[in-house]
Phi, psi and omega in degrees: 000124179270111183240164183249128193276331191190160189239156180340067198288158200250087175316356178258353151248120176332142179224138177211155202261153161259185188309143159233110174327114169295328181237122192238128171296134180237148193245134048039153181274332221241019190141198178240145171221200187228128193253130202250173171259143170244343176207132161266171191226139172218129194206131164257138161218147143119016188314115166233139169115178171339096153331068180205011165315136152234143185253133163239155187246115173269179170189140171205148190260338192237354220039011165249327191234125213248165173211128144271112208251350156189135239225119159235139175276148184268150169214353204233151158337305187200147163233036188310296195301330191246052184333172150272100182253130144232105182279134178240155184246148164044068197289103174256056170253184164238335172210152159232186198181136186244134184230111161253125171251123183270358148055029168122340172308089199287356212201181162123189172190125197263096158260136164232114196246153173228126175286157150247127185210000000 
């Protein structure tokens, strides 16, 4: 299952996702299971201005007290072709949460999706 976390977010405004369950119940014909997130996707086009937006990856077990477990920076105009994946393994959190500061960044448009699996 493919969710789309945000759409073409407007890159000249801050953005934060709210907390999301690495592991989610999915209902079944045939039961209930559990769907874990295994990958995000992150893609920009149209980035203009000062190059130095950064995206963080938060993780929290109660959603008050947090880590930022990984920080990437935008430098490039567009990564349509060369998307951002971050595969995750074996998630021992309860939640993450995604924050973009566009840091000078006047222009672009920001999508982020998550596999479920």
């Amino acid at each position: 299952m493919y969710i789309e976390i945000v759409q073409s977010w407007d890159m000249s405004r801050r953005w934060e996702s709210n907390w999301m369950q690495f592991r989610v119940e999915e209902t079944y014909p045939t039961g209930n299971g559990y769907l874990e997130a295994s990958c995000l996707e992150f893609v920009w086009i149209g980035v203009v201005g000062f190059p130095g937006g950064k995206i963080q990856f938060l993780v929290s077990n109660n959603q008050k007290s947090s880590k930022i477990l990984k920080e990437f920076e935008i430098v490039s105009a567009n990564n349509i072709g060369n998307a951002l994946y971050l595969n995750i393994f074996y998630p021992s959190f309860l939640y993450y949460k995604i924050i973009f500061e566009p840091n000078g960044i006047s222009s672009g448009s920001l999508t982020v999706g998550a596999l479920y699996r």
